[in-house]
C-alpha positions in Angstrom: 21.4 1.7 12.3 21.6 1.1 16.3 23.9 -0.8 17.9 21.4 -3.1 20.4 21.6 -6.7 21.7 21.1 -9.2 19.3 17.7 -11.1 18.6 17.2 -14.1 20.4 13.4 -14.9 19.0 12.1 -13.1 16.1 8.7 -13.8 17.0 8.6 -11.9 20.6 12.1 -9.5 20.2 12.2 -8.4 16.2 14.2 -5.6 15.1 14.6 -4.3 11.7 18.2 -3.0 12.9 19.5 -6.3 13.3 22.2 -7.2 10.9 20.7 -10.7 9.8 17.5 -8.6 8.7 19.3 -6.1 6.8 21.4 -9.4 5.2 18.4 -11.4 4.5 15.2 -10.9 6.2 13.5 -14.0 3.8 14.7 -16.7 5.9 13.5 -14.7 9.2 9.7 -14.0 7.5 9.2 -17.4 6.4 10.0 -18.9 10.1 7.9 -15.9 10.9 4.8 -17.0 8.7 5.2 -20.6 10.0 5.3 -20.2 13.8 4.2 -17.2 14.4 2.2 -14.5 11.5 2.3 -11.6 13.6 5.3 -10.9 15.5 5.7 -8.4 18.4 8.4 -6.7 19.9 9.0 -3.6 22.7 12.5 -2.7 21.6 10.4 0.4 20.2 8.1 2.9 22.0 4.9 1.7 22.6 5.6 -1.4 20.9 5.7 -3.3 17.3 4.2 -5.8 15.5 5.3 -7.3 12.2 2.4 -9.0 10.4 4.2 -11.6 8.2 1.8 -13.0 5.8 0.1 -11.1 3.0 -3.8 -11.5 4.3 -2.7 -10.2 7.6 -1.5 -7.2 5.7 -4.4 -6.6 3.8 -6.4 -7.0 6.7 -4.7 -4.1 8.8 -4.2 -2.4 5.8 -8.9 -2.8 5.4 -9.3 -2.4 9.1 -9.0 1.5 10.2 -11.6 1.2 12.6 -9.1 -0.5 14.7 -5.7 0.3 13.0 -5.1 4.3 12.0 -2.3 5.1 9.2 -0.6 8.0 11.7 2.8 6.2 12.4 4.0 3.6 9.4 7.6 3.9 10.2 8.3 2.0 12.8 11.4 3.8 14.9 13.2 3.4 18.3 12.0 6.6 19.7 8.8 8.7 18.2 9.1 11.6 16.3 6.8 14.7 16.5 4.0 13.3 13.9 3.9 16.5 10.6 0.2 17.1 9.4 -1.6 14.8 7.5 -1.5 15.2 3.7 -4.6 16.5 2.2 -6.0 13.4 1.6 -5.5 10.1 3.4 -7.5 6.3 3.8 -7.7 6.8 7.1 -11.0 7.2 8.5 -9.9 8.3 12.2 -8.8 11.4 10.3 -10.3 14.6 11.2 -9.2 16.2 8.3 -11.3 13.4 6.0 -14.4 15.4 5.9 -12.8 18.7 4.4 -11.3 16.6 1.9 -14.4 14.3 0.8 -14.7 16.5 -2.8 -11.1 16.3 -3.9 -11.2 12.0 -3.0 -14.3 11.8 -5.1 -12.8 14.0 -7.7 -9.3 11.8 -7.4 -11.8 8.3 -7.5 -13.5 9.2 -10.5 -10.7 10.1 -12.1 -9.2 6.6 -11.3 -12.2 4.5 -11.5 -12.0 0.9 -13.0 -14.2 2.1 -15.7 -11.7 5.3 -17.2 -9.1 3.0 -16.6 -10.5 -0.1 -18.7 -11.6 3.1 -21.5 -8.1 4.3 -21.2 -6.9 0.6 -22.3 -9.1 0.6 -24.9 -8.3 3.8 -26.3 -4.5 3.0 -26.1 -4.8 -0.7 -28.1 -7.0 1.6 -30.4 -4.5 3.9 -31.1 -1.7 1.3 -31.5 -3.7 -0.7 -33.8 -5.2 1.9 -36.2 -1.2 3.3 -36.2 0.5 0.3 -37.5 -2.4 -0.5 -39.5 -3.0 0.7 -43.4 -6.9 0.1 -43.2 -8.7 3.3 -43.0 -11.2 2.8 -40.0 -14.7 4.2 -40.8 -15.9 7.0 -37.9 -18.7 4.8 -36.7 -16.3 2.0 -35.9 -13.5 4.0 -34.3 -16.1 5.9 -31.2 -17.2 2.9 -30.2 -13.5 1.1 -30.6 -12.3 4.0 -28.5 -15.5 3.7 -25.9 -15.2 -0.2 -25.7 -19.1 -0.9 -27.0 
């Protein structure tokens, strides 16, 4: 941690260094969420803002038109940024496009649908082995495929 001058007003000087937010930042967010959601502070380069309430979150988190994914870590000074990872959320990305099969690939693979089949397959499985019955075939495909 950095030894700086102590916060005076979360809302317009935050820092993550400070000892009371190390201690116990709940007490700081909550006055945060009441007074003022989305904090700001230029103790860091460039600036920093601390979005204190879960739908301001998500709503940076949904808007990379306006808000790109680069620099997450919020530091005193900037570090040279490393190359994105292969595949990213971030639409400002250049690299998006050269990744678009391996995203569909990794979507399909996690889709809502293989996931709920997955469940279905697992409660199967646990069922039919700590039960005695003997399952006809025609009922166990479409346990397993949830029809």
């Amino acid at each position: 941690m950095t030894t700086s001058k102590p916060v005076t007003d979360w809302a317009t000087d935050w820092t993550h260094f400070d000892l009371r937010w190390v201690e116990d930042p709940f007490p700081i967010w909550e006055d945060l969420r009441s007074r003022c959601p989305i904090a700001h502070s230029m103790r860091f380069e460039d600036g920093a803002f601390f979005p204190s309430t879960y739908e301001y979150v998500r709503e940076i988190a949904y808007d990379s038109d306006h808000f790109s994914s680069r620099r997450v870590i919020v530091r005193e000074k900037k570090v040279e940024l490393q190359p994105n990872p292969p595949i990213t959320s971030d639409r400002l990305n250049t690299q998006l496009r050269e990744n678009f099969f391996f995203q569909l690939l990794l979507r399909k693979l996690f889709s809502v649908l293989r996931q709920e089949r997955a469940k279905c397959a697992l409660i199967f499985l646990i069922t039919l082995a700590g039960s005695s019955l003997v399952v006809p075939r025609s009922n166990m495909l479409s346990t397993f495929l949830c029809l």
